[in-house]
MMTF fields as JSON, N, C-alpha, C and O atoms, coordinates in Angstrom:
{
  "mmtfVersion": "1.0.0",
  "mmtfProducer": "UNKNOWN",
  "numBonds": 327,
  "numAtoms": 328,
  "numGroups": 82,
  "numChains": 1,
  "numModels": 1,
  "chainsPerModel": [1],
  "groupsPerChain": [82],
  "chainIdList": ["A"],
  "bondAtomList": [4, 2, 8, 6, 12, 10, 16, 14, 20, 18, 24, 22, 28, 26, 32, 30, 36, 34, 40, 38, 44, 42, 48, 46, 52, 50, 56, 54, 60, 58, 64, 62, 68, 66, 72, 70, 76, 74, 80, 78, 84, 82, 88, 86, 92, 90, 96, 94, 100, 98, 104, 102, 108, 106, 112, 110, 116, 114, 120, 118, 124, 122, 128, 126, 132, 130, 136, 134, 140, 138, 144, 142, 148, 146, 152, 150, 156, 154, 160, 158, 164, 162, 168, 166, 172, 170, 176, 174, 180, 178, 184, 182, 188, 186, 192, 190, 196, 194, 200, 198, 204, 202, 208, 206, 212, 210, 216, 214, 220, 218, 224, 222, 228, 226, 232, 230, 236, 234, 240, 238, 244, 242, 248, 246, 252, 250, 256, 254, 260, 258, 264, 262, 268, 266, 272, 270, 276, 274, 280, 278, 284, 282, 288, 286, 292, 290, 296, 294, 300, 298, 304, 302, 308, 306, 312, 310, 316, 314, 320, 318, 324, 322],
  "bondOrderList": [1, 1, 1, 1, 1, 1, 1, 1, 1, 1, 1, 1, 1, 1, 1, 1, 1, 1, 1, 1, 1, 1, 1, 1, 1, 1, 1, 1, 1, 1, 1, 1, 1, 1, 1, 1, 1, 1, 1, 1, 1, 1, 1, 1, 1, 1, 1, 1, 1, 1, 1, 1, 1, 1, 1, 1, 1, 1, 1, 1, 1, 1, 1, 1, 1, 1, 1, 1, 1, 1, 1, 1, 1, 1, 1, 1, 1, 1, 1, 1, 1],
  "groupList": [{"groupName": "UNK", "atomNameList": ["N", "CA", "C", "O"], "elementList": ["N", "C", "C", "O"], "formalChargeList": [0, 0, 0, 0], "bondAtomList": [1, 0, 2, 1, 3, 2], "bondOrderList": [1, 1, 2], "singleLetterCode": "X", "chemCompType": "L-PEPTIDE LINKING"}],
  "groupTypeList": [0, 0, 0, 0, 0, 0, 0, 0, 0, 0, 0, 0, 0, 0, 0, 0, 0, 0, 0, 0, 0, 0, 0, 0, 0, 0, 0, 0, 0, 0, 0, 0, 0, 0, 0, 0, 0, 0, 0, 0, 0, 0, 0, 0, 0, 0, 0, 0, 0, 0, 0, 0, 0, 0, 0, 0, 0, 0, 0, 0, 0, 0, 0, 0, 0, 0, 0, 0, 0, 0, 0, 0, 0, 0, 0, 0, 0, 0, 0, 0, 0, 0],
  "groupIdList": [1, 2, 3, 4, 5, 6, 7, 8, 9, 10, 11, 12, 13, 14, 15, 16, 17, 18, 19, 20, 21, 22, 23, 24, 25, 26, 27, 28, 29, 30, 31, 32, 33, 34, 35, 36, 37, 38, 39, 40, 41, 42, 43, 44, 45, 46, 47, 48, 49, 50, 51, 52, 53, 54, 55, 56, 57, 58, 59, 60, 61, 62, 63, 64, 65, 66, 67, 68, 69, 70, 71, 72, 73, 74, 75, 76, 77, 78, 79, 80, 81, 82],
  "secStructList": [7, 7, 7, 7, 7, 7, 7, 7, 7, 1, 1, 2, 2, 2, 2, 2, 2, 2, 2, 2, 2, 2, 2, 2, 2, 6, 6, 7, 7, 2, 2, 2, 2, 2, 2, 2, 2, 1, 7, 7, 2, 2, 2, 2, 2, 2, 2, 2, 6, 6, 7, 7, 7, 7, 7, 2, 2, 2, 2, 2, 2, 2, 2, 2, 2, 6, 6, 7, 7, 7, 7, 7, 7, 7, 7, 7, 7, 7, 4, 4, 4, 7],
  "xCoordList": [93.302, 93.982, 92.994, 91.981, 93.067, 92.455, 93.007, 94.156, 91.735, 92.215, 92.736, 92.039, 94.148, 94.156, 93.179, 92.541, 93.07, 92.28, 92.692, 93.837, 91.711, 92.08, 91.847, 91.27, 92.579, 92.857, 93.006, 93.907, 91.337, 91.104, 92.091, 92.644, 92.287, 93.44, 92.214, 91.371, 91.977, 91.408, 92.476, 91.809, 93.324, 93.657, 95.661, 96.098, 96.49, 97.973, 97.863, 98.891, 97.143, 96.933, 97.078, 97.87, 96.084, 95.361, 96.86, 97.474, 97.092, 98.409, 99.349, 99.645, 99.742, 101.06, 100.248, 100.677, 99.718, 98.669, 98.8, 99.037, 98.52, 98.297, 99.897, 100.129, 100.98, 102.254, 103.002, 103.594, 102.819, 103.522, 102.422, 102.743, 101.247, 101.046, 101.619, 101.956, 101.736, 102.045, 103.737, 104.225, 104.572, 106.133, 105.899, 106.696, 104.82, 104.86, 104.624, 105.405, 104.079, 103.56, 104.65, 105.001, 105.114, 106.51, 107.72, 108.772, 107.668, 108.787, 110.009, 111.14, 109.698, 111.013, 110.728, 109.57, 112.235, 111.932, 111.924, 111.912, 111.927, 111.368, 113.052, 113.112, 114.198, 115.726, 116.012, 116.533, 115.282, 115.747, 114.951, 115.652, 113.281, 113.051, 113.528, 113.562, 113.822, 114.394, 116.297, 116.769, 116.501, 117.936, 117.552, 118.276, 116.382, 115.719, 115.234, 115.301, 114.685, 114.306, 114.849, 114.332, 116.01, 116.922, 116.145, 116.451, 115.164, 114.397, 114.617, 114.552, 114.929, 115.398, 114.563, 113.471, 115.01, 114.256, 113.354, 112.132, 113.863, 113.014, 111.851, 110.962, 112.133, 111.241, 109.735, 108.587, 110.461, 109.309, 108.663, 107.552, 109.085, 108.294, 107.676, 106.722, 108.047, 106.564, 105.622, 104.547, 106.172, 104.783, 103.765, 102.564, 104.453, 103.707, 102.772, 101.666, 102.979, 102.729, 101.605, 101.202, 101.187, 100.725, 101.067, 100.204, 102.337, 102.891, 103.554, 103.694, 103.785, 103.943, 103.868, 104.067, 103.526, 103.522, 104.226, 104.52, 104.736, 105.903, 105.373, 104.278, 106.151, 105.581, 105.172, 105.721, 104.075, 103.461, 104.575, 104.267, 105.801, 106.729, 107.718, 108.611, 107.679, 108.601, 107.565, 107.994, 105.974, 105.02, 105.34, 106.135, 104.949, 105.151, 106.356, 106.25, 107.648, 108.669, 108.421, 108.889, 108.073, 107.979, 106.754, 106.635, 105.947, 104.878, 105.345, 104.432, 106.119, 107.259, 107.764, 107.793, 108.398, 109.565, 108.396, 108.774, 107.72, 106.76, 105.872, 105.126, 106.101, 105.098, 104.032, 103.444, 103.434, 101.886, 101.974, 103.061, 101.161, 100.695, 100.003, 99.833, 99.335, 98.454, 97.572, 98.053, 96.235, 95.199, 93.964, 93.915, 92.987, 91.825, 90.761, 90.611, 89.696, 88.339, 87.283, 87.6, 86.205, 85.057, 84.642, 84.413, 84.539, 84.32, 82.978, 82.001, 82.941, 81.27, 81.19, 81.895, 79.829, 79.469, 78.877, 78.134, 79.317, 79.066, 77.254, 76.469, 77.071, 75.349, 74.9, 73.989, 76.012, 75.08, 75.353, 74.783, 75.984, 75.709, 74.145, 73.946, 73.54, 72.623, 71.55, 70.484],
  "yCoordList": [123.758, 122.535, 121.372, 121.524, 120.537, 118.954, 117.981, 117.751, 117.512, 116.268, 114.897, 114.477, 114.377, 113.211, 112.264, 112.164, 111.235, 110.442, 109.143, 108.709, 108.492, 107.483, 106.565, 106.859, 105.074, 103.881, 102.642, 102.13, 102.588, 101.764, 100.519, 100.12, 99.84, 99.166, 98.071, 98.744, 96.974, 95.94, 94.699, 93.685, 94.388, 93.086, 93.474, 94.498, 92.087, 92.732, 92.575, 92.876, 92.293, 92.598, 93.43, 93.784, 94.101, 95.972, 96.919, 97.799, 96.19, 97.034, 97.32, 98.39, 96.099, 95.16, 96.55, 97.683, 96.482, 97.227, 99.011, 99.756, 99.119, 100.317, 101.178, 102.229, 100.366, 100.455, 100.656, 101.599, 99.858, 99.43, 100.792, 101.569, 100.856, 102.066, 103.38, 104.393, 103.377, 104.855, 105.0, 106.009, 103.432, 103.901, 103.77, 104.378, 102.996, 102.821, 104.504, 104.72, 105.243, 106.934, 107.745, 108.654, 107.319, 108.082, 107.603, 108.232, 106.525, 106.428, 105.858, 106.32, 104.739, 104.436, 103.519, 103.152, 102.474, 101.129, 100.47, 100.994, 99.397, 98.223, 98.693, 99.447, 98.062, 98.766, 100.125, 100.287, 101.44, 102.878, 102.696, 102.738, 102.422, 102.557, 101.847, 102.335, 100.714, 99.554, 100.893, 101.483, 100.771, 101.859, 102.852, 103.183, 103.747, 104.939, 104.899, 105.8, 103.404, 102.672, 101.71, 100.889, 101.82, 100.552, 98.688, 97.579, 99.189, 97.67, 96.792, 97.426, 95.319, 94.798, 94.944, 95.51, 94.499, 94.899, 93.589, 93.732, 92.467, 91.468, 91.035, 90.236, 91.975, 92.171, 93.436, 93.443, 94.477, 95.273, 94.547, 94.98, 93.381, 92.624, 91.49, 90.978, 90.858, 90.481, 90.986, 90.471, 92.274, 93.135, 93.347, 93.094, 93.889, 94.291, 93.178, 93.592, 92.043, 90.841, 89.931, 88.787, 91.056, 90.549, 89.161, 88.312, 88.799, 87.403, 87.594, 86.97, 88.802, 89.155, 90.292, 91.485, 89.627, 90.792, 91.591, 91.108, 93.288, 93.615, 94.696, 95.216, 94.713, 95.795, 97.02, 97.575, 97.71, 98.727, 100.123, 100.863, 100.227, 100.775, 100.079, 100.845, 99.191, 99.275, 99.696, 100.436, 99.29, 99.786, 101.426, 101.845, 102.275, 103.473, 104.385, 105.483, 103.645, 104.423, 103.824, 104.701, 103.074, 102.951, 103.792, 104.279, 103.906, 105.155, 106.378, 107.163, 106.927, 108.415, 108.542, 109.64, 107.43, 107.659, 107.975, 108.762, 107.605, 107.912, 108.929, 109.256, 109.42, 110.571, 110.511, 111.593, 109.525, 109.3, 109.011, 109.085, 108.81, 108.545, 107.452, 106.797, 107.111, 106.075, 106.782, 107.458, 106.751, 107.273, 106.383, 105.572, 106.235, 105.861, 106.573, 107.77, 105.469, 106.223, 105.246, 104.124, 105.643, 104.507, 104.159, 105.029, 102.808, 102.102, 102.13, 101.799, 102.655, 102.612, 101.558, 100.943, 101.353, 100.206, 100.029, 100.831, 98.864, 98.22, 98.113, 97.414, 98.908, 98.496, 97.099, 96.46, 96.796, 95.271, 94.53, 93.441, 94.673, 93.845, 94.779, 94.288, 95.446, 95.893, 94.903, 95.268],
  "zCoordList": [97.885, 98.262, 98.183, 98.866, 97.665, 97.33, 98.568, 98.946, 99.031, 100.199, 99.058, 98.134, 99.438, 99.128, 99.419, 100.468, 97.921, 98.362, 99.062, 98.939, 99.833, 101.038, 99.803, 98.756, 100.254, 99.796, 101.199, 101.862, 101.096, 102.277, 102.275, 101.249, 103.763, 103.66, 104.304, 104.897, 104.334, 105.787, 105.02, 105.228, 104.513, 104.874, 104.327, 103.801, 104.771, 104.137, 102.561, 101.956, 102.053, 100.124, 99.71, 98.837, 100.439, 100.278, 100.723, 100.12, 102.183, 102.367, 101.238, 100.706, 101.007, 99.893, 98.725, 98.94, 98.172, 97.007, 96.734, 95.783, 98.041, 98.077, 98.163, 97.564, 99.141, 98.948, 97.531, 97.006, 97.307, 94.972, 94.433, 93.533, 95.107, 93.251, 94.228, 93.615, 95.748, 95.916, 95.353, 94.845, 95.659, 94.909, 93.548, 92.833, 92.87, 91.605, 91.008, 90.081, 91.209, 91.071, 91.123, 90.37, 92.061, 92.69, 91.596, 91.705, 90.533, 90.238, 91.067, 90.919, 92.024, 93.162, 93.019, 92.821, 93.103, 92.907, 93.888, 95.003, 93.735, 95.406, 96.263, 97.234, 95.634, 95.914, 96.714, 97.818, 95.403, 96.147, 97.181, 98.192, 97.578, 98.906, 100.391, 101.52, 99.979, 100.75, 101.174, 102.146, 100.322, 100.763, 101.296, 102.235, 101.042, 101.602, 103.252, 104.088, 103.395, 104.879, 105.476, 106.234, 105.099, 105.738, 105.569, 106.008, 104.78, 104.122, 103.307, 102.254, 102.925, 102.323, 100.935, 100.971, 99.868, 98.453, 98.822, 98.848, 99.075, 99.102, 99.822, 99.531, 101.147, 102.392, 101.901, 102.346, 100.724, 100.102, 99.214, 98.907, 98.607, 97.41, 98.181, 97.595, 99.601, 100.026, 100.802, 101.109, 101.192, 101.63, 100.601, 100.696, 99.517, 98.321, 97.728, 97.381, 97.575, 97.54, 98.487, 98.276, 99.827, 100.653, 100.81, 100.588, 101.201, 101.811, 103.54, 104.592, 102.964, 105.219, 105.95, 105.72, 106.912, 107.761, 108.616, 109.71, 108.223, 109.223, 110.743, 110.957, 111.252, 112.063, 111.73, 110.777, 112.49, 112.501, 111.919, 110.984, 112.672, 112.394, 111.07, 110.71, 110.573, 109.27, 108.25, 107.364, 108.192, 107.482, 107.703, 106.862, 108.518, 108.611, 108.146, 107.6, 108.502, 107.601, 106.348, 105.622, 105.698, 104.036, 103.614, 102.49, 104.508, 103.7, 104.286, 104.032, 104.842, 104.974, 104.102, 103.547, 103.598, 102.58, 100.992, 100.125, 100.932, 100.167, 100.036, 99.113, 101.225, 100.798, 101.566, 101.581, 102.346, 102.514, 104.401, 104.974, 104.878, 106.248, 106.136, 105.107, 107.857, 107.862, 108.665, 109.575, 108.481, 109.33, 109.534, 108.609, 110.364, 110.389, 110.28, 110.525, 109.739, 109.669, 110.236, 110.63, 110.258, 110.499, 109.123, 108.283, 108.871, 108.003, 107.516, 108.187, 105.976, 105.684, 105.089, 104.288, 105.784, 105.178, 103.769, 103.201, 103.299, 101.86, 101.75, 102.391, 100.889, 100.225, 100.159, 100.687, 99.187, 98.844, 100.36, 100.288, 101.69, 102.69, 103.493, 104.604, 103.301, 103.749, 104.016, 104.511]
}
């Protein structure tokens, strides 16, 4: 078994980002998931977009419906800020 790989998140860009390639992979469009999570299509294209921000819980059922979780880690730090 292979650990998925993480797709650090720190800002709503990264969120918006990381959202679109996990439905983009999956083959689901902004529509089937929005119908899949009771989410508007338009409300998934400005997350994706990093233009807003939703709650902790509408983020979480759109990465269910996908396939994926949200977890934390401790953040390593970047070299070149050394």
């Amino acid at each position: 078994m292979t650990k998925a790989s993480a797709d650090p998140i720190r800002s709503l860009r990264q969120a918006g980002a990381v959202l679109k390639a996990r439905r983009a992979s999956r083959k689901i469009s902004q529509k089937q998931l929005g119908e899949m999570t009771g989410t508007a299509q338009s409300t998934i294209s400005d997350i994706e977009n990093g233009v807003v921000s939703v709650s902790l819980d509408v983020y979480l059922r759109l990465l269910e419906a996908l396939g994926a979780e949200l977890s934390a880690t401790d953040r390593i730090a970047d070299p070149v800020q050394r």
